[in-house]
N, C-alpha and C positions, 0 to 999 in steps of 0.2 A: 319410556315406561315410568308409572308415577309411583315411589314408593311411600311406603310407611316405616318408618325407623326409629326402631326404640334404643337409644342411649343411656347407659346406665355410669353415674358419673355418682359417687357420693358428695364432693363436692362443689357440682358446679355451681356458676353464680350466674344473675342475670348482669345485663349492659348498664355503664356505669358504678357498676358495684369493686370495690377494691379485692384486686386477684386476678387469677385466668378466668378469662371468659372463651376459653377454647371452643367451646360446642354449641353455646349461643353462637358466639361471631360462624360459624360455620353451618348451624342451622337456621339463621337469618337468611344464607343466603341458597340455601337445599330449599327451602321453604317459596321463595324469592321466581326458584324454578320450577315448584310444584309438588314439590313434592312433603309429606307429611311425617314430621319431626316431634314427639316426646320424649323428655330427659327426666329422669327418675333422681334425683337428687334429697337431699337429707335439708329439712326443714331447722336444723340446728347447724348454727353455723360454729364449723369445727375452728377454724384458726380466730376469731371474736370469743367464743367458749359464751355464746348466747344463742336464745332463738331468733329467730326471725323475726316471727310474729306471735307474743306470745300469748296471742288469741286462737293462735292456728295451729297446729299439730301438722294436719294432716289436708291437705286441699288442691284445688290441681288449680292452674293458673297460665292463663293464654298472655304470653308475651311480642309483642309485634308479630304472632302467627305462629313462634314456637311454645310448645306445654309443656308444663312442667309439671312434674306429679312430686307436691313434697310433703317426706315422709318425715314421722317421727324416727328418731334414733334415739340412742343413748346417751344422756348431756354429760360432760365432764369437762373437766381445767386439766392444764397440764401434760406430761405426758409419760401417765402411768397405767397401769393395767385397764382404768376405765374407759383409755382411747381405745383398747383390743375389743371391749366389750359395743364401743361406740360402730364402729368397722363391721362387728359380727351381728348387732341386730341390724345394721345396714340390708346385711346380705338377709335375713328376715323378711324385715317389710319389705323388701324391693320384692320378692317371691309373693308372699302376699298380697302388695298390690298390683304386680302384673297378671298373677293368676285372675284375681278378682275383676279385670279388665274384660269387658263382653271381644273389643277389639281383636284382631289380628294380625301382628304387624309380619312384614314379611324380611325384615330385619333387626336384630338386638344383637348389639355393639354393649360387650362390656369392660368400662376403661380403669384400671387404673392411674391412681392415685395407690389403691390398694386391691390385693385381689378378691376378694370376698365380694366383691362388682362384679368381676369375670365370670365368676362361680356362681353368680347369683344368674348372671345372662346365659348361658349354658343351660341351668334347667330351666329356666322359663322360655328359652329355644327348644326345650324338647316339648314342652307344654306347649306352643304354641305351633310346633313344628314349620318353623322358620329358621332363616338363615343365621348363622353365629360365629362373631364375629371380634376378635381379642383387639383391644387398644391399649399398648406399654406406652405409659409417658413417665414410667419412673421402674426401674429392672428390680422389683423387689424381689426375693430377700437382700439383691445383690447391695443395692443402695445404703442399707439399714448395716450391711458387715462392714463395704468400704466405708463409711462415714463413723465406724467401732462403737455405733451403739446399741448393736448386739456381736457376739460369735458366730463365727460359723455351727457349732453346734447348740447355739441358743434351742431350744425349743420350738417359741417363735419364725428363728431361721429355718427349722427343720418342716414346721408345717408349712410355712410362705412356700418351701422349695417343692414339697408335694405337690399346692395347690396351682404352685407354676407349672410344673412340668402335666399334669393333668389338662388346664387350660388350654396351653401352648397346642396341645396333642391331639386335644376335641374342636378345635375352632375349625374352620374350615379357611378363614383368611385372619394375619395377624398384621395390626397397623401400627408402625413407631412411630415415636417424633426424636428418636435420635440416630442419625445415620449411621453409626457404627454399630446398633443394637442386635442386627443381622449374627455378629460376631458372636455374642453372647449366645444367644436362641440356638443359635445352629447349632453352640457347642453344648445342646443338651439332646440332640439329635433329630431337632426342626428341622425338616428341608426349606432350603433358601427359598424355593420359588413359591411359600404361603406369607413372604413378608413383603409390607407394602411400607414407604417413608413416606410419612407426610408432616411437616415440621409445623409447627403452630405456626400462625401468617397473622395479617393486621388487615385491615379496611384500610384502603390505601385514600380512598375519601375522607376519613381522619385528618386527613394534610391541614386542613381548614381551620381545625380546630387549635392551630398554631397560631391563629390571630384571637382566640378567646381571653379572655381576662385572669390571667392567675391571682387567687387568692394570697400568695406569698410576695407579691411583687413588689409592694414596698418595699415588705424587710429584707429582698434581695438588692433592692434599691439602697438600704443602709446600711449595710451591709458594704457593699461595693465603694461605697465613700472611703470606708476605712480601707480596703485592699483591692488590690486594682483588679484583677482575674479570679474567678468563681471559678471552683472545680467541685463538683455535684453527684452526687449517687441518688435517687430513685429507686426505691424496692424495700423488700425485705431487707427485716435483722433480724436473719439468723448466722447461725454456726455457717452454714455453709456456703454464705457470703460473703465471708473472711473479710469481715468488715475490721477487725485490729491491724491488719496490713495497711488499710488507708492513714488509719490514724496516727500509725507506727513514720509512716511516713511523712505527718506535719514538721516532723524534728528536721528534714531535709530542707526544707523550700523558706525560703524568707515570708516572713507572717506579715508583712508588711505588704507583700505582692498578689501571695495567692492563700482563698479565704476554700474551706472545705464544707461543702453546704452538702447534708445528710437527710432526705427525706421519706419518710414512713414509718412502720410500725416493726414489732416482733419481738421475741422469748429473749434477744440479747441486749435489746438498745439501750435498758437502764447501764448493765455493765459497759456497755461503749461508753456511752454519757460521762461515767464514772475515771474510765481511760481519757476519755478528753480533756479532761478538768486544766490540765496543766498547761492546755495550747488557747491562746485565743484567738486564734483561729478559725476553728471548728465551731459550727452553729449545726444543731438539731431542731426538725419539723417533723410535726404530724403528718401522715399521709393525707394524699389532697385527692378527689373527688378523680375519675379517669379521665373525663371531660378538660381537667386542667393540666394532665401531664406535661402534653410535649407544648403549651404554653408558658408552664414552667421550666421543663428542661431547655426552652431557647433562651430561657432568661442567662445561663451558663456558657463557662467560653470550651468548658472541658465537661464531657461526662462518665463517670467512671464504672467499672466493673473489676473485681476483686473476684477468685476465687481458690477453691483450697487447694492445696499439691495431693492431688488422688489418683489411682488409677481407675477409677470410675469413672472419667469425663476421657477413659481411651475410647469407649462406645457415642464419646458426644454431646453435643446439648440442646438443649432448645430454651431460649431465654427471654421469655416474653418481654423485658424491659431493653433488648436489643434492637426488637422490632419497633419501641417506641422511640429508642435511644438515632436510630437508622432514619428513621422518617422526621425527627428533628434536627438531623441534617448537620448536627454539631461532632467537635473531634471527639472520637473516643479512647481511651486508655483501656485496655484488656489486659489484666494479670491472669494466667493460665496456660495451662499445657492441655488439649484438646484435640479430640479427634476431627472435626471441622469449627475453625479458627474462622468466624463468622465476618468480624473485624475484619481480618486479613484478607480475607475473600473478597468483603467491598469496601477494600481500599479506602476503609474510613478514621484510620487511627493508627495506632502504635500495640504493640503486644512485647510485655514483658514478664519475668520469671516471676512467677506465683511467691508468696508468702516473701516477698523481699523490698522491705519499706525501699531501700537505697535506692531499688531499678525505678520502684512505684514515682519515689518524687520526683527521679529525674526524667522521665516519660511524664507528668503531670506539666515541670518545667515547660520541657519541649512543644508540647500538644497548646499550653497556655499563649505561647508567641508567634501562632502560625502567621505568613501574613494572609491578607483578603484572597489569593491567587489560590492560595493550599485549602484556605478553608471553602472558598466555590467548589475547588477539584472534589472534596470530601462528599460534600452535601451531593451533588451531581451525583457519584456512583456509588453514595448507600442507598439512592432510592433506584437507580436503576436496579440494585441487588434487590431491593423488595420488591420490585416489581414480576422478576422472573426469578424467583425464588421463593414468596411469603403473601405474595397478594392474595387473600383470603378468598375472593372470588374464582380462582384457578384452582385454589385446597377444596375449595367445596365442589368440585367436579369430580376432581380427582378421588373424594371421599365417598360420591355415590360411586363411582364407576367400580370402587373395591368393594360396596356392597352389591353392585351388581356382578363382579368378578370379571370387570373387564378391562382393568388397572395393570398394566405389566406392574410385575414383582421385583425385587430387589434382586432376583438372580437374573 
């Protein structure tokens, strides 16, 4: 049966663009099978704090067979009351231009990032009287208390928890991408059998792209003159990357041997930068094009991931830069305490205690000396883990089949 599925994402982005491409990579490939995919996304790109296009407001736009209808939002820097106002005229125009749509879709999927998407997909599921459909990729308000940057009786908190539990309660199926998030939902009195897992995945065709040319390759190459092993992060800085714990742990490792190469953008990097000063060691990059990732990351002998000691990661993760980090086939280091230990599952690395430079270096050590034999073993079974776990083409099956309602549930 051929569907039509409307996606409602305030963030998404197209292919090639820096971030999740969660819903592209998975409407590529629903499209791929026939069926008919628009994602309603915000024409202001919130984490850039610019527009897109800022000839375009408002337009709709055919991406290799997926559309995107992108809307005006609320432009803002920062993240002050004008991000709430950016979220709330989301939930606006996305009403607005669904209503205004001749179309019928017989699915709308509304995801957070925030809920004011959910709630936006809900009534324009009664208006169009189709199916409706909840996607958590982040447990808010929960996320926003454990990470203390609100209360639990913030205001804020207090509406988020309305508009969750109202959400939760009108959908008729809920889609996570963190395996333990069952735990959560249920315990606002969701029954288990409306929750579906589907973890974010990769194009496993992507492999290829490990033979493309990285833009950083020299100065990895000058790098390495001076210090013998490369140990590498890729992604965001932010807060919740606990990216100080890397740096904190330069003071361990001989600067002579192992060099710490830090790639991308975000709200903390000047203060990293600033924290780094006294190692030289540590070198900082721009973020590089997606096309170049895991051509860059094989340029490294270790790839790292840092995260904070919370109980918010008892419900799990999903890490897009795992999936890239997994299919480049190099060792990884995991700081965290986690409800599915991804790392540890495919047998690709080491896993030590969150927020402790001393473990960080000496798991950096370890992982920098494997010989050829460990590191074949690694590469070998983090892609069989993405293969039967994240292959993007098995998610987008599994994605229609829960908009068809024919997806066993998590009970």
């Amino acid at each position: 049966m051929r569907l039509k599925i409307w996606i409602l994402n305030h963030v998404a982005l197209k292919p090639n663009e820096k971030g999740i491409t969660r819903h592209y990579d998975l409407a590529k490939e629903m499209v791929k099978d026939g069926h008919d995919v628009t994602i309603f996304a915000s024409s202001f790109l919130a984490y850039l704090f610019k527009w897109r296009d800022p000839n375009r407001k408002n337009y709709r736009e055919d991406v290799n067979g997926v559309i995107y209808e992108w809307m005006w939002t609320f432009p803002y820097y920062g993240n002050g009351p004008r991000r709430l106002l950016n979220m709330i005229s989301y939930f606006f125009m996305s009403l607005y231009r669904g209503m205004k749509l001749k179309e019928r879709p017989d699915v709308i999927v509304g995801s957070s990032v925030h809920l004011f998407a959910c709630l936006s997909a809900y009534f324009l599921s009664k208006w169009k009287k189709c199916t409706y459909i909840v996607e958590i990729r982040d447990l808010w308000p929960r996320t926003l208390i454990d990470f203390g940057a609100i209360s639990e009786k913030h205001p804020v908190a207090i509406m988020f928890g309305l508009i969750e539990r109202f959400v939760y309660k009108k959908s008729e199926r809920i889609i996570v991408t963190l395996p333990g998030a069952y735990k959560y939902i249920t315990s606002l009195g969701i029954p288990k059998e409306k929750i579906h897992y589907i973890p974010n995945g990769i194009d496993l065709e992507r492999k290829k792209e490990l033979n493309n040319h990285s833009s950083l390759e020299e100065k990895i190459r000058e790098i390495r003159k001076k210090h013998k092993k490369i140990a590498m992060y890729v992604g965001a800085h932010g807060i919740a990357n606990s990216l100080p714990t890397i740096i904190q742990s330069a003071q361990y490792v001989d600067s002579n041997e192992i060099a710490y190469v830090f790639i991308g953008e975000g709200p903390e990097k000047n203060k990293l930068m600033e924290m780094a000063k006294p190692f030289n060691n540590i070198y900082f990059f721009d973020g590089i094009p997606k096309n170049e990732v895991l051509s860059t990351l094989a340029l490294a002998d270790v790839l790292l991931v840092s995260m904070l000691k919370t109980n918010l990661y008892k419900y799990g993760i999903s890490l897009n830069k795992l999936n890239d980090y997994l299919l480049a086939g190099k060792p990884i280091l995991f700081a965290g305490h986690v409800f599915n230990n991804i790392v540890a599952e495919a047998h690709a690395g080491l896993t030590v205690e969150p927020e402790n430079p001393k473990a960080f270096a000496d798991g950096v050590i370890q992982l920098a000396y494997l010989d050829e034999k460990q590191k074949l073993a690694i590469q070998k079974s983090s892609y069989e883990y993405l293969l039967n776990n994240h292959d993007i083409k098995k998610l987008a099956k599994r994605f229609v089949a829960v908009c068809q309602g024919k997806e066993h549930s998590e009970g």
